[in-house]
mmCIF entry with sequence, helices, sheets and N, C-alpha, C, O atoms, coordinates in Angstrom:
data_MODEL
# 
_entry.id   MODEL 
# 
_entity.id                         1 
_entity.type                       polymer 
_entity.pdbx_number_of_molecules   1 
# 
_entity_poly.entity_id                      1 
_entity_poly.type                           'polypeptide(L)' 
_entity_poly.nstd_linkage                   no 
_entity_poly.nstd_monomer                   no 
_entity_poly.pdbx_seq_one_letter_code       
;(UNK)(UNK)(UNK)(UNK)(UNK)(UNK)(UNK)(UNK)(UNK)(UNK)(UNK)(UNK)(UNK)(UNK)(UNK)(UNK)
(UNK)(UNK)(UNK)(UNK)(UNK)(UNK)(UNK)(UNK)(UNK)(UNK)(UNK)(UNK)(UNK)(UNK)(UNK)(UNK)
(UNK)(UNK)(UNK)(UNK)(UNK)(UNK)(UNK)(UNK)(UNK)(UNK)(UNK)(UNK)(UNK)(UNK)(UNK)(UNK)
(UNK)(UNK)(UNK)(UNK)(UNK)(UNK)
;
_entity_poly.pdbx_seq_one_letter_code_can   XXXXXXXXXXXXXXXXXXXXXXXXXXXXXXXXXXXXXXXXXXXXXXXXXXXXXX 
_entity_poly.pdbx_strand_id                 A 
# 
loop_
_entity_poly_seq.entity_id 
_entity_poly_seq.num 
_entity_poly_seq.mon_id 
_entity_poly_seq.hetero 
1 1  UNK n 
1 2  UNK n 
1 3  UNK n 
1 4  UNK n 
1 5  UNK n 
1 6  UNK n 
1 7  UNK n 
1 8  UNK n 
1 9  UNK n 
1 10 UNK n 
1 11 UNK n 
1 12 UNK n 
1 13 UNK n 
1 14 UNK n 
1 15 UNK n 
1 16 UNK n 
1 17 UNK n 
1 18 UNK n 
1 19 UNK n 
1 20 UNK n 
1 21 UNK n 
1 22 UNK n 
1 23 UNK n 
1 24 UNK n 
1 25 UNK n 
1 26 UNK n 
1 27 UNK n 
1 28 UNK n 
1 29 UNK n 
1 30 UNK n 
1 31 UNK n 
1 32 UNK n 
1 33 UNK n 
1 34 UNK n 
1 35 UNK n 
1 36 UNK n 
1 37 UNK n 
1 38 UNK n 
1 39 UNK n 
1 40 UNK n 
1 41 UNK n 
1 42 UNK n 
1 43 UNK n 
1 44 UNK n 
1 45 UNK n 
1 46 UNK n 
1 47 UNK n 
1 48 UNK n 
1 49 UNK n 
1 50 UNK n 
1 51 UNK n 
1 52 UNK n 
1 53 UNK n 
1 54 UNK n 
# 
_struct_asym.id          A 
_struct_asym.entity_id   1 
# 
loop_
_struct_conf.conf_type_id 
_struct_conf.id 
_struct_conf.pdbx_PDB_helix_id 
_struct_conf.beg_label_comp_id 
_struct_conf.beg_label_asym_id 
_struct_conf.beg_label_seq_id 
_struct_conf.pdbx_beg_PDB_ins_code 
_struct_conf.end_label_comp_id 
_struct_conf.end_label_asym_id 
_struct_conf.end_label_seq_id 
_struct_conf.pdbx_end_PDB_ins_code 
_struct_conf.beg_auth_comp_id 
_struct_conf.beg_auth_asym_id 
_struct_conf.beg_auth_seq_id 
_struct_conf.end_auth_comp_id 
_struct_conf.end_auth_asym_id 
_struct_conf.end_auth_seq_id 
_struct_conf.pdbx_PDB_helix_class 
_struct_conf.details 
_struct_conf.pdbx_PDB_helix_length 
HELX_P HELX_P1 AA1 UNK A 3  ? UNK A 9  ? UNK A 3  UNK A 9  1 ? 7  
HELX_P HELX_P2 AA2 UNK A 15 ? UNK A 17 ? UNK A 15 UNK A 17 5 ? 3  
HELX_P HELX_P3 AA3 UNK A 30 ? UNK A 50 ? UNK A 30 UNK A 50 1 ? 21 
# 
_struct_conf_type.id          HELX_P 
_struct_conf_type.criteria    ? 
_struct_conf_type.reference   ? 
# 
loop_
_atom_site.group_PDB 
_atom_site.id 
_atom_site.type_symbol 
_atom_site.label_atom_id 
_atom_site.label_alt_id 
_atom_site.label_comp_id 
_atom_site.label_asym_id 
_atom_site.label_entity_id 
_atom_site.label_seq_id 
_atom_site.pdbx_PDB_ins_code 
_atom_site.Cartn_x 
_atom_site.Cartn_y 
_atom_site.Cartn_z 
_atom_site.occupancy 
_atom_site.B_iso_or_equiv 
_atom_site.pdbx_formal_charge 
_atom_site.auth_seq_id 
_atom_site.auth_comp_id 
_atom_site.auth_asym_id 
_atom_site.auth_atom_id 
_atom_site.pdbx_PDB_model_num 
ATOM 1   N N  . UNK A 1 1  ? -36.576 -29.434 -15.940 1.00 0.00 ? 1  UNK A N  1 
ATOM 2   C CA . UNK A 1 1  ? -37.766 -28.827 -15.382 1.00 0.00 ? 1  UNK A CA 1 
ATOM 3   C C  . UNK A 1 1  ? -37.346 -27.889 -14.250 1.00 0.00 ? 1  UNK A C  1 
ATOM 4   O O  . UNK A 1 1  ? -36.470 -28.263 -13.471 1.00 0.00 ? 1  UNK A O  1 
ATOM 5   N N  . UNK A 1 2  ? -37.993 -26.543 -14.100 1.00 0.00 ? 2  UNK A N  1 
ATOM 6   C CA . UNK A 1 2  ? -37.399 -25.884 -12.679 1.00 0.00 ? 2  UNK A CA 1 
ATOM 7   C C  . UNK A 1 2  ? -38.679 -26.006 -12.126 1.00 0.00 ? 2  UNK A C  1 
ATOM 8   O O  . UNK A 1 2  ? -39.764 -26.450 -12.501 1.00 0.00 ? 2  UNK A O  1 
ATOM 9   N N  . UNK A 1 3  ? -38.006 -25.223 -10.637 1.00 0.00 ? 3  UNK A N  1 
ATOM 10  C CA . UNK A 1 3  ? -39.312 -25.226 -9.896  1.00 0.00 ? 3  UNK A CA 1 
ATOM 11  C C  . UNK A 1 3  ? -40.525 -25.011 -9.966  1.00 0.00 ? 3  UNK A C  1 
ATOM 12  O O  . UNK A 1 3  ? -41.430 -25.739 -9.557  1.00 0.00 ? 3  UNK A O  1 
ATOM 13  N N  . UNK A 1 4  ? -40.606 -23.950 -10.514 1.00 0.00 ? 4  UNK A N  1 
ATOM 14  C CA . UNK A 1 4  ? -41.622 -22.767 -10.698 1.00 0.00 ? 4  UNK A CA 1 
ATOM 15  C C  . UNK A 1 4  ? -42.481 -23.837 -11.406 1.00 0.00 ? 4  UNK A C  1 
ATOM 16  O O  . UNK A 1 4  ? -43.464 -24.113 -10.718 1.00 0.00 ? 4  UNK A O  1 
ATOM 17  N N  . UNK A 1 5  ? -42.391 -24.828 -13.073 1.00 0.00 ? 5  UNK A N  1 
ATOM 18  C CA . UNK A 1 5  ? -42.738 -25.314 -13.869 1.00 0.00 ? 5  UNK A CA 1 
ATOM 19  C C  . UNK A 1 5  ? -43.374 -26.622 -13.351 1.00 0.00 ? 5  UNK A C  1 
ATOM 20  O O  . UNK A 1 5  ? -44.421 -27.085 -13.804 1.00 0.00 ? 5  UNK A O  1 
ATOM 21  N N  . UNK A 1 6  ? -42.445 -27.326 -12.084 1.00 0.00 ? 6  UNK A N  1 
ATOM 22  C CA . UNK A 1 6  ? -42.585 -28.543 -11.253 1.00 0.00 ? 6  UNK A CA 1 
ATOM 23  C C  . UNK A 1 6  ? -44.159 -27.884 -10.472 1.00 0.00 ? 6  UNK A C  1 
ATOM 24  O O  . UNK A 1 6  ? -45.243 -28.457 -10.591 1.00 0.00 ? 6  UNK A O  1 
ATOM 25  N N  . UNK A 1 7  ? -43.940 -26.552 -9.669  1.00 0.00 ? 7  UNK A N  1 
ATOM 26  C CA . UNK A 1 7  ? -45.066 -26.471 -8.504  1.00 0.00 ? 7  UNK A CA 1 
ATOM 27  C C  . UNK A 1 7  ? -46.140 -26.211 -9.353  1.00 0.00 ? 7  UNK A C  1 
ATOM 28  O O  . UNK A 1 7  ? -47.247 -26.430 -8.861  1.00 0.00 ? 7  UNK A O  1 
ATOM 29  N N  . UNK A 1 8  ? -46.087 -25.610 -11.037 1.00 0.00 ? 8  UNK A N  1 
ATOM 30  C CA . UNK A 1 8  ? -47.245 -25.319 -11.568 1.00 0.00 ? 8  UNK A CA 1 
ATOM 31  C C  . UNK A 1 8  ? -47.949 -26.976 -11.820 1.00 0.00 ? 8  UNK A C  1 
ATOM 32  O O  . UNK A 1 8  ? -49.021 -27.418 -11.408 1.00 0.00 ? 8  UNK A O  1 
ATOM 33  N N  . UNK A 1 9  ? -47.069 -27.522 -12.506 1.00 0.00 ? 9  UNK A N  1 
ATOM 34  C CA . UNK A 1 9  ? -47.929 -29.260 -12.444 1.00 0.00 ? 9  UNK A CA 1 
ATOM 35  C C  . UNK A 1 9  ? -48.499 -29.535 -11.605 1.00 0.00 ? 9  UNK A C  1 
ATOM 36  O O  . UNK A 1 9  ? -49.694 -29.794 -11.749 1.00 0.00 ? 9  UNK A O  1 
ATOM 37  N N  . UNK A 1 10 ? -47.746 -29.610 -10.084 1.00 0.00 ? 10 UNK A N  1 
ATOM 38  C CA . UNK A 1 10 ? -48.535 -30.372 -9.125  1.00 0.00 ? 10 UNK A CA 1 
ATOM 39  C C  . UNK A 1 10 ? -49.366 -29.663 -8.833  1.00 0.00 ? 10 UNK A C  1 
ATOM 40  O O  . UNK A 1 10 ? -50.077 -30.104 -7.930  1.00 0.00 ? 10 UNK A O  1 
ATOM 41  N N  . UNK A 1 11 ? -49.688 -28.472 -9.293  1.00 0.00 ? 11 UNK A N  1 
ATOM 42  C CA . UNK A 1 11 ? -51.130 -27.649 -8.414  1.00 0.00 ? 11 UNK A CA 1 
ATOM 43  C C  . UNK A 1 11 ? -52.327 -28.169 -9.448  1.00 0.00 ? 11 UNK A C  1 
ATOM 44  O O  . UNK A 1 11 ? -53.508 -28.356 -9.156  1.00 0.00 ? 11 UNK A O  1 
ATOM 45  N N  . UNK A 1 12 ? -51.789 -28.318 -10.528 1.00 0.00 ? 12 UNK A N  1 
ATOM 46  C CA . UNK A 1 12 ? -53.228 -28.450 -11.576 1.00 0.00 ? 12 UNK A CA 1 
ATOM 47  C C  . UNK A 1 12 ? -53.628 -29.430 -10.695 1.00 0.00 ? 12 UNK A C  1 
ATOM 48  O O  . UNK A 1 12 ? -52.867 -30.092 -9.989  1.00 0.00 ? 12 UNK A O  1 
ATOM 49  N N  . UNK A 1 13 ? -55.168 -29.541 -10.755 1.00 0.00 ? 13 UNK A N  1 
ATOM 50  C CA . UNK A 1 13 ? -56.426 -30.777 -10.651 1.00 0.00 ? 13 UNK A CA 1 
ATOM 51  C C  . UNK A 1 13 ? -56.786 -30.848 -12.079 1.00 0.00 ? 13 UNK A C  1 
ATOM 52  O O  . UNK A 1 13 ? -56.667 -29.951 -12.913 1.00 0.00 ? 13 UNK A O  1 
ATOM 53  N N  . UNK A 1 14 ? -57.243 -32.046 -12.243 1.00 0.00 ? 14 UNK A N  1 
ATOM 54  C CA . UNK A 1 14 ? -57.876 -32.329 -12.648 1.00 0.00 ? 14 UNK A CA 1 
ATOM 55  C C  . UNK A 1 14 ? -59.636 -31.837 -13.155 1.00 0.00 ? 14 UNK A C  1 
ATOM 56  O O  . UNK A 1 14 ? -60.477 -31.757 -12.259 1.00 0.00 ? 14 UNK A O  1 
ATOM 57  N N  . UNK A 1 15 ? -59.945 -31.610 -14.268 1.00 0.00 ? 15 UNK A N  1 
ATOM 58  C CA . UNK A 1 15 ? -61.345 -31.156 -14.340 1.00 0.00 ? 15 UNK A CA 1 
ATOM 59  C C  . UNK A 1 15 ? -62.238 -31.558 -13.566 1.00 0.00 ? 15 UNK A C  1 
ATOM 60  O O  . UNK A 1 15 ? -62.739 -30.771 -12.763 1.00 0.00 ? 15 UNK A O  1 
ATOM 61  N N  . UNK A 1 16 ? -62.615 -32.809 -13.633 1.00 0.00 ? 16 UNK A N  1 
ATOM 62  C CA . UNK A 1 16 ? -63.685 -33.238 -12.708 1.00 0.00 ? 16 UNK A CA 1 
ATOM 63  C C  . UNK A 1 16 ? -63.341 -33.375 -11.139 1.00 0.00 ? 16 UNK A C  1 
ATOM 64  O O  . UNK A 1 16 ? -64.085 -33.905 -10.315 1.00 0.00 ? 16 UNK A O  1 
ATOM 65  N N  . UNK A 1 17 ? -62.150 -32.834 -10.886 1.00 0.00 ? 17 UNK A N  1 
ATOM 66  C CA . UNK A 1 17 ? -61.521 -32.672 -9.319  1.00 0.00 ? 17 UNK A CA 1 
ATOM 67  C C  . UNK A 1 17 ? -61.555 -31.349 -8.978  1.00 0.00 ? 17 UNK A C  1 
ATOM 68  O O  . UNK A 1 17 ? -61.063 -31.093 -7.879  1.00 0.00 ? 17 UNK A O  1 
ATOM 69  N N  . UNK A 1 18 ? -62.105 -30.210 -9.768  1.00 0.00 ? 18 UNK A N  1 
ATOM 70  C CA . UNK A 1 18 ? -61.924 -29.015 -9.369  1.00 0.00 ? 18 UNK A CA 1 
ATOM 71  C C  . UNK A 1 18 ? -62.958 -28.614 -8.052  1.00 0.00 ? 18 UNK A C  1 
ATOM 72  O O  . UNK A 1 18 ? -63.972 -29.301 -7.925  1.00 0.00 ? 18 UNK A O  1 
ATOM 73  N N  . UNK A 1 19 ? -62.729 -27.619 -7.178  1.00 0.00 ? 19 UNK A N  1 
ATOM 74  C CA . UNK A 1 19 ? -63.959 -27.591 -6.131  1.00 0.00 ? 19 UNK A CA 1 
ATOM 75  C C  . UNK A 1 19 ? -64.526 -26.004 -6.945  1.00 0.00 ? 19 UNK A C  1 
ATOM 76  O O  . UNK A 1 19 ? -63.762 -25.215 -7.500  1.00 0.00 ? 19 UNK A O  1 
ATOM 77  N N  . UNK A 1 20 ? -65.753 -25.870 -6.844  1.00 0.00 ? 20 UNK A N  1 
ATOM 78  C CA . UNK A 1 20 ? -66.383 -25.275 -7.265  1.00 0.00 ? 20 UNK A CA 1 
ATOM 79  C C  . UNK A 1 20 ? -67.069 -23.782 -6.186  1.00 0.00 ? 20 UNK A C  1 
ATOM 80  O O  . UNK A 1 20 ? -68.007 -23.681 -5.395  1.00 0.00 ? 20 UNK A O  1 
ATOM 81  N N  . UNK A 1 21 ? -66.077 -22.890 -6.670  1.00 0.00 ? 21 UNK A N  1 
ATOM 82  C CA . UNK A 1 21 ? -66.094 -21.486 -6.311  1.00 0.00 ? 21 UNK A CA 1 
ATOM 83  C C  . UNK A 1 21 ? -67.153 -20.447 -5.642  1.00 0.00 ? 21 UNK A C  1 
ATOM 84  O O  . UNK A 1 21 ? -67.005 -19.432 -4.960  1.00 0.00 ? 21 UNK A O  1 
ATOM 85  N N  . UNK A 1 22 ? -68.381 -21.206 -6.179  1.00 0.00 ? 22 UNK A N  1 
ATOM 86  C CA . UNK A 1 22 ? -69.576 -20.568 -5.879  1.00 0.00 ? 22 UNK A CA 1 
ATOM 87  C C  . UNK A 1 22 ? -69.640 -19.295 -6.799  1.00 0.00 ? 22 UNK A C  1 
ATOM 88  O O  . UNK A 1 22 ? -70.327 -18.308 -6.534  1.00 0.00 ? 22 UNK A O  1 
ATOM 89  N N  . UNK A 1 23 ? -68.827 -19.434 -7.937  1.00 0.00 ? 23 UNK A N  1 
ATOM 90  C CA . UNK A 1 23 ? -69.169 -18.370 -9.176  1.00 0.00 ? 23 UNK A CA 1 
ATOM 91  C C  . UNK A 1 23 ? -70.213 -18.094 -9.827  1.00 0.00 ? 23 UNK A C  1 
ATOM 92  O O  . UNK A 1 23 ? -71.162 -18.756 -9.407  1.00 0.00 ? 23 UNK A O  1 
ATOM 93  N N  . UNK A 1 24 ? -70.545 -17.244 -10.878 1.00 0.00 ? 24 UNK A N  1 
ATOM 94  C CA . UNK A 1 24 ? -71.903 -17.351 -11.708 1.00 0.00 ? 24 UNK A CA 1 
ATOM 95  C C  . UNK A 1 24 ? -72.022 -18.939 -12.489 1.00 0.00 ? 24 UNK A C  1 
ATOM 96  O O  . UNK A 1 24 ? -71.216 -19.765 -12.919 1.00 0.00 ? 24 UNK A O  1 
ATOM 97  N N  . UNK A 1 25 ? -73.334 -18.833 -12.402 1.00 0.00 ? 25 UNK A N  1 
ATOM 98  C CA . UNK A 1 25 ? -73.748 -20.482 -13.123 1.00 0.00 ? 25 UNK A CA 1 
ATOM 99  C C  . UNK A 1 25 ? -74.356 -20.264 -14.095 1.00 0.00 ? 25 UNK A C  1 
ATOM 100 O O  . UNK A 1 25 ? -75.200 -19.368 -14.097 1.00 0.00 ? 25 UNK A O  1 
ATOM 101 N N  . UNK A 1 26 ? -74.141 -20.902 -15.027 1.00 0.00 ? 26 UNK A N  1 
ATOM 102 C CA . UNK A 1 26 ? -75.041 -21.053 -16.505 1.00 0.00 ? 26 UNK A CA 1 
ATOM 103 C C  . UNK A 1 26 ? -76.566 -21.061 -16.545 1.00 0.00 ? 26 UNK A C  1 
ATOM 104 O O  . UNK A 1 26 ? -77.228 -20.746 -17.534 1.00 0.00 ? 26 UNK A O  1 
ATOM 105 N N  . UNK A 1 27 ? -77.066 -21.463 -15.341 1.00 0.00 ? 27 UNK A N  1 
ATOM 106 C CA . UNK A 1 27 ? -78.419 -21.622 -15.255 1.00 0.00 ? 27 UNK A CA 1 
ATOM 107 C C  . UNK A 1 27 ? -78.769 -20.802 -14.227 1.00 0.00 ? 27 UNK A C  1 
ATOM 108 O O  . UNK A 1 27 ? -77.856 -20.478 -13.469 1.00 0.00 ? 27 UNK A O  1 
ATOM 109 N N  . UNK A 1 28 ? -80.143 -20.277 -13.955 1.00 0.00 ? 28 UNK A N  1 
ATOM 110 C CA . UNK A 1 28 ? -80.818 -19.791 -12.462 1.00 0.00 ? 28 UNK A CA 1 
ATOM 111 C C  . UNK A 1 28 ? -81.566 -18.416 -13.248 1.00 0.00 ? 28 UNK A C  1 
ATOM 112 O O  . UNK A 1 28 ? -81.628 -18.239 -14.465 1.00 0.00 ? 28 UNK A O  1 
ATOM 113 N N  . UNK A 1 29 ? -81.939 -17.791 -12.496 1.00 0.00 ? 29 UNK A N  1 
ATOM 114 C CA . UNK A 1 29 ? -83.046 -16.290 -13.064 1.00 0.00 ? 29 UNK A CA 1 
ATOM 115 C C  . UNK A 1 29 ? -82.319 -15.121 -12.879 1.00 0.00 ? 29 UNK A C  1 
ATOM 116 O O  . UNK A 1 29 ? -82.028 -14.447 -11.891 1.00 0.00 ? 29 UNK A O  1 
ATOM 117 N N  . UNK A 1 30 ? -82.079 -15.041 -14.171 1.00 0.00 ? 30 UNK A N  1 
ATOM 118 C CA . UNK A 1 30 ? -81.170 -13.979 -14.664 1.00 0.00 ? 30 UNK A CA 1 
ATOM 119 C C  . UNK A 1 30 ? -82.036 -12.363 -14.719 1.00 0.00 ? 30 UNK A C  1 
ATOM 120 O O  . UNK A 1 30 ? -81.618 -11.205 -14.699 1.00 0.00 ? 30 UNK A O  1 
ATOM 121 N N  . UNK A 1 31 ? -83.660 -13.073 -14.810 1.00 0.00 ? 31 UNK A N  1 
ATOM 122 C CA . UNK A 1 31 ? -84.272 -11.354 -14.597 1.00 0.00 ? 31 UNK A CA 1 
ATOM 123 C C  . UNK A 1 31 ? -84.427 -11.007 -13.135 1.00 0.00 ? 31 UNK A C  1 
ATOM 124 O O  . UNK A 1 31 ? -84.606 -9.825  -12.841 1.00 0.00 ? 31 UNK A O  1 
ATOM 125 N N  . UNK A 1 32 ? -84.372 -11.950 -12.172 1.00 0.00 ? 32 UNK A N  1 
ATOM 126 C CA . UNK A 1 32 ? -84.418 -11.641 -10.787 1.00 0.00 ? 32 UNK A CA 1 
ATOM 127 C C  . UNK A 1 32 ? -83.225 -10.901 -10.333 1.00 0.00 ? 32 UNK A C  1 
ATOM 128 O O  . UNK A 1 32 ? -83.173 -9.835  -9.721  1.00 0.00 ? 32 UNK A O  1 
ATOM 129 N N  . UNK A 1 33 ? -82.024 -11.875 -10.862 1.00 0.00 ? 33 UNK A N  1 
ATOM 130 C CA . UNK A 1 33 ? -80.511 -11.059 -10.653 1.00 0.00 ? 33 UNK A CA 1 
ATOM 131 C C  . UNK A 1 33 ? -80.811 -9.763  -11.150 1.00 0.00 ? 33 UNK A C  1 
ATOM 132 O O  . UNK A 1 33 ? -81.067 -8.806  -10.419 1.00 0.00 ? 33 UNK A O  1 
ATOM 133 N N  . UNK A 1 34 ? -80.784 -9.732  -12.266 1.00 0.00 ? 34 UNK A N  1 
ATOM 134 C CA . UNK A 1 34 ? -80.826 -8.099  -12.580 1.00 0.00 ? 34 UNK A CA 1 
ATOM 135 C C  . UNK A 1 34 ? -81.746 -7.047  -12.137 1.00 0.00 ? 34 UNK A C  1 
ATOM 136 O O  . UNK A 1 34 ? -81.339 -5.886  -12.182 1.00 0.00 ? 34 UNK A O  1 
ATOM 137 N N  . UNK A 1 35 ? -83.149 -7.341  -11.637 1.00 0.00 ? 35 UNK A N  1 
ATOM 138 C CA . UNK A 1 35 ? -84.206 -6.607  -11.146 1.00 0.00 ? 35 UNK A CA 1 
ATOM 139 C C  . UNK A 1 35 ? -83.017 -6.188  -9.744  1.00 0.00 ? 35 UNK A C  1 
ATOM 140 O O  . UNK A 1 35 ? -82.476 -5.087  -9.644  1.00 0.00 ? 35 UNK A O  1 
ATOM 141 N N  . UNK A 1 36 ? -82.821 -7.297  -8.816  1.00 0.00 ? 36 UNK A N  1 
ATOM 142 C CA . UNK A 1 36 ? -82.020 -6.734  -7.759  1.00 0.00 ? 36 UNK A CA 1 
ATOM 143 C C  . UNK A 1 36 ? -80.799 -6.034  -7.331  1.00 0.00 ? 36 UNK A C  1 
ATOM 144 O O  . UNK A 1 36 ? -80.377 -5.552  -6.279  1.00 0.00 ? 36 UNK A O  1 
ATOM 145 N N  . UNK A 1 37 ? -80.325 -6.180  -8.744  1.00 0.00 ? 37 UNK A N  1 
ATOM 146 C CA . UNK A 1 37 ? -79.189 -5.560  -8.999  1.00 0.00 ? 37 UNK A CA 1 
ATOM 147 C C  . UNK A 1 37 ? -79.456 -3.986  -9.171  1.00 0.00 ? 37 UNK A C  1 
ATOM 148 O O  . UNK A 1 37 ? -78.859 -3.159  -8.481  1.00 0.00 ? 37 UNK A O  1 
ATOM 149 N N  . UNK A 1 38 ? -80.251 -3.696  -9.993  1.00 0.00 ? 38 UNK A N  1 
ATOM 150 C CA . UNK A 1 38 ? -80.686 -2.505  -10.282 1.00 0.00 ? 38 UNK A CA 1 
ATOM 151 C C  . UNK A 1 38 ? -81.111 -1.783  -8.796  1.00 0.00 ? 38 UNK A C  1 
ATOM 152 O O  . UNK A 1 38 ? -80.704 -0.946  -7.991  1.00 0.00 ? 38 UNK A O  1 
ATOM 153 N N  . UNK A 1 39 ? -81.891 -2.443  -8.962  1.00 0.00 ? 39 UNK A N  1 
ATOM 154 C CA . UNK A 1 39 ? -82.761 -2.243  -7.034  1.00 0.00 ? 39 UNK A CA 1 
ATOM 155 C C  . UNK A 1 39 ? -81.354 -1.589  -5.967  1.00 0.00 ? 39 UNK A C  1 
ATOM 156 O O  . UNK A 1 39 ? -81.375 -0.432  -5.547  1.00 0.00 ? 39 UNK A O  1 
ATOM 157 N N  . UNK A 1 40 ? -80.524 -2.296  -5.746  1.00 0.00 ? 40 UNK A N  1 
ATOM 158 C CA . UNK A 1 40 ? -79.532 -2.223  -5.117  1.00 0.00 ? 40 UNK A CA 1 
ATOM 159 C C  . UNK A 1 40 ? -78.700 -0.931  -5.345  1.00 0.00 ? 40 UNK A C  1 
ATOM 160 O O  . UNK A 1 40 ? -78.378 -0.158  -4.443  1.00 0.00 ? 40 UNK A O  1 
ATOM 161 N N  . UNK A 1 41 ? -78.273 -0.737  -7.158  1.00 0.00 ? 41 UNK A N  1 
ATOM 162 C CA . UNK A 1 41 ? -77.952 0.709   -7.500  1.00 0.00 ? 41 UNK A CA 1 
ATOM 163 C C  . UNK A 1 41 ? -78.890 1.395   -7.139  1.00 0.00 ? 41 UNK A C  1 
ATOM 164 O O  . UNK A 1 41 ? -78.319 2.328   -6.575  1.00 0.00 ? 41 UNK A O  1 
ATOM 165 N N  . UNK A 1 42 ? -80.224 1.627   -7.057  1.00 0.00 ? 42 UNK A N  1 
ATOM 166 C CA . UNK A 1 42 ? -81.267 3.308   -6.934  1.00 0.00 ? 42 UNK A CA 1 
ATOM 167 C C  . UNK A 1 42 ? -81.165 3.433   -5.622  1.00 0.00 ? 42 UNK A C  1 
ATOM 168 O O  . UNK A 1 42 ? -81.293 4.546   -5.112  1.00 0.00 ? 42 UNK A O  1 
ATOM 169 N N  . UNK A 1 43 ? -80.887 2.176   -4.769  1.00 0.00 ? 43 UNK A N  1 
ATOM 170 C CA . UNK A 1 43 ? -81.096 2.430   -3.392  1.00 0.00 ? 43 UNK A CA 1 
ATOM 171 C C  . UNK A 1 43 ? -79.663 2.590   -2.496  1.00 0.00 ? 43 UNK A C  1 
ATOM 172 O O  . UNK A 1 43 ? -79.617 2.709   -1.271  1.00 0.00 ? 43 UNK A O  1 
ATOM 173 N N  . UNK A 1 44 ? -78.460 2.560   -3.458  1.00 0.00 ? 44 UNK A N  1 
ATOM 174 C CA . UNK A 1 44 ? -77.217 3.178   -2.869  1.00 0.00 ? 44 UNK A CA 1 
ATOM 175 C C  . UNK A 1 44 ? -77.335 4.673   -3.254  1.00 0.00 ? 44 UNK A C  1 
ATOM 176 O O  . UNK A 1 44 ? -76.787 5.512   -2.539  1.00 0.00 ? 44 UNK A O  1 
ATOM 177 N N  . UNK A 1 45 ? -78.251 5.151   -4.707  1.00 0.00 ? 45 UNK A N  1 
ATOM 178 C CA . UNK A 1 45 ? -78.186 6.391   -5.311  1.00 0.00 ? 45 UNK A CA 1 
ATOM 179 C C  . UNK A 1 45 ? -78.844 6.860   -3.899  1.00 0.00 ? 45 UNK A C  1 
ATOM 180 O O  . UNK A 1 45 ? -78.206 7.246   -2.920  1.00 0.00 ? 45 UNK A O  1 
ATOM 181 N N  . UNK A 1 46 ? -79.799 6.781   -3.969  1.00 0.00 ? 46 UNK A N  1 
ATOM 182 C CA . UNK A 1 46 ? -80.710 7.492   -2.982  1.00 0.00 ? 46 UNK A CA 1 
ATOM 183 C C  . UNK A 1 46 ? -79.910 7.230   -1.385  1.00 0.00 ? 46 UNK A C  1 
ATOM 184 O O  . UNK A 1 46 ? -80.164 8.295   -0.823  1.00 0.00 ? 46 UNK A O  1 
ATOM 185 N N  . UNK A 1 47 ? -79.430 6.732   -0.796  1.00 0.00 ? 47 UNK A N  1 
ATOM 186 C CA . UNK A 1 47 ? -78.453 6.867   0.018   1.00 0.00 ? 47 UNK A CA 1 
ATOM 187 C C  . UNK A 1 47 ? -77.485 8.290   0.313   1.00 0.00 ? 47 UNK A C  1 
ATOM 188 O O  . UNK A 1 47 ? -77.374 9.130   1.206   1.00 0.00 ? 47 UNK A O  1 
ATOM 189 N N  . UNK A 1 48 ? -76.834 7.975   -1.102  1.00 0.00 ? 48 UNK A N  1 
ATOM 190 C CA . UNK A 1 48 ? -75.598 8.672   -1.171  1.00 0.00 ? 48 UNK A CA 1 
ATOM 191 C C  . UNK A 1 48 ? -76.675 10.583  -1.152  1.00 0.00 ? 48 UNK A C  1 
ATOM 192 O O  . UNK A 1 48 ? -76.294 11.584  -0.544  1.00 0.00 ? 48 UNK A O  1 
ATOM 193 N N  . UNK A 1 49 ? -78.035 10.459  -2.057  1.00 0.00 ? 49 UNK A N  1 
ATOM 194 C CA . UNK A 1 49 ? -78.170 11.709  -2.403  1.00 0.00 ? 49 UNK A CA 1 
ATOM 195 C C  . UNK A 1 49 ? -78.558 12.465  -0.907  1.00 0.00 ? 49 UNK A C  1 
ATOM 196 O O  . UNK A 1 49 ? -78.315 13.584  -0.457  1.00 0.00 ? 49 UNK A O  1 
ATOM 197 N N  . UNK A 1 50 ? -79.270 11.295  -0.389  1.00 0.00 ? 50 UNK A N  1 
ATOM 198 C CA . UNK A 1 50 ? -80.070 11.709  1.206   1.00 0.00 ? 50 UNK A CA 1 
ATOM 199 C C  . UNK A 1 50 ? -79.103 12.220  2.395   1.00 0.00 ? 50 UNK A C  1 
ATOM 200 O O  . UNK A 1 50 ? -79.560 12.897  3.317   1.00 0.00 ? 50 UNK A O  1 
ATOM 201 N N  . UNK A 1 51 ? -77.205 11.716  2.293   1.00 0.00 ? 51 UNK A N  1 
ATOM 202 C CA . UNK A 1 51 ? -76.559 12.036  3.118   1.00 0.00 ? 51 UNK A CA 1 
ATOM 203 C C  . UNK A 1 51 ? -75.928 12.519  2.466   1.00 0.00 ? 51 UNK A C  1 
ATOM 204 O O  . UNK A 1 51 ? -74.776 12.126  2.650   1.00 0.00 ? 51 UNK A O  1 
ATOM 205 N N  . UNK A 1 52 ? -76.032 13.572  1.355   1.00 0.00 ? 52 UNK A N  1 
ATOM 206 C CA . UNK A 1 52 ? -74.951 14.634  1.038   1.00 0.00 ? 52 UNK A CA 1 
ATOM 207 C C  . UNK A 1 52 ? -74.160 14.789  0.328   1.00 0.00 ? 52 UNK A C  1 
ATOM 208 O O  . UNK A 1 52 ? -73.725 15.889  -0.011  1.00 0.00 ? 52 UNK A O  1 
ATOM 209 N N  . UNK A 1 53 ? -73.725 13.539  -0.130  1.00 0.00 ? 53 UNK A N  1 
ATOM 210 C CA . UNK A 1 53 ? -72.364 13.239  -0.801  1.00 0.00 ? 53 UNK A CA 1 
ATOM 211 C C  . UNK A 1 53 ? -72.179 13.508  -2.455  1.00 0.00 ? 53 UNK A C  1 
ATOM 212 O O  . UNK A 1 53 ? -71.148 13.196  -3.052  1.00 0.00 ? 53 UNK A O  1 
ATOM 213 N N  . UNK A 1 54 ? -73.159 14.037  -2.994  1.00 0.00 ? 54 UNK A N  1 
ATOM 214 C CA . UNK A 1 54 ? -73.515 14.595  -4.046  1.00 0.00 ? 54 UNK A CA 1 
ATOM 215 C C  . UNK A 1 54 ? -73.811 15.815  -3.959  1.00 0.00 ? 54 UNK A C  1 
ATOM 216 O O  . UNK A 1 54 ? -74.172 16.435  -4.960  1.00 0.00 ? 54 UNK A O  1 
# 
């Protein structure tokens, strides 16, 4: 076994030991996310158009 192969073992956890990232979740309101998402692009557009940069 070398090192590299040894430190990759001991880092794995376990599945049900993993800590949880605060990533996307399978569940929650996916049309709210996207309404604000959008929201967020027209209102960087309109930003960018109001100071010039276009």
């Amino acid at each position: 076994m070398t090192a590299s192969s040894a430190t990759a073992t001991v880092l794995q956890a376990p599945a049900g030991l993993r800590a949880r990232t605060g990533g996307p979740q399978d569940d929650g309101p996916k049309v709210l996310e996207h309404l604000l998402g959008w929201t967020l692009v027209v209102l960087l557009a309109m930003l960018v158009t109001q100071a010039g940069l276009i």
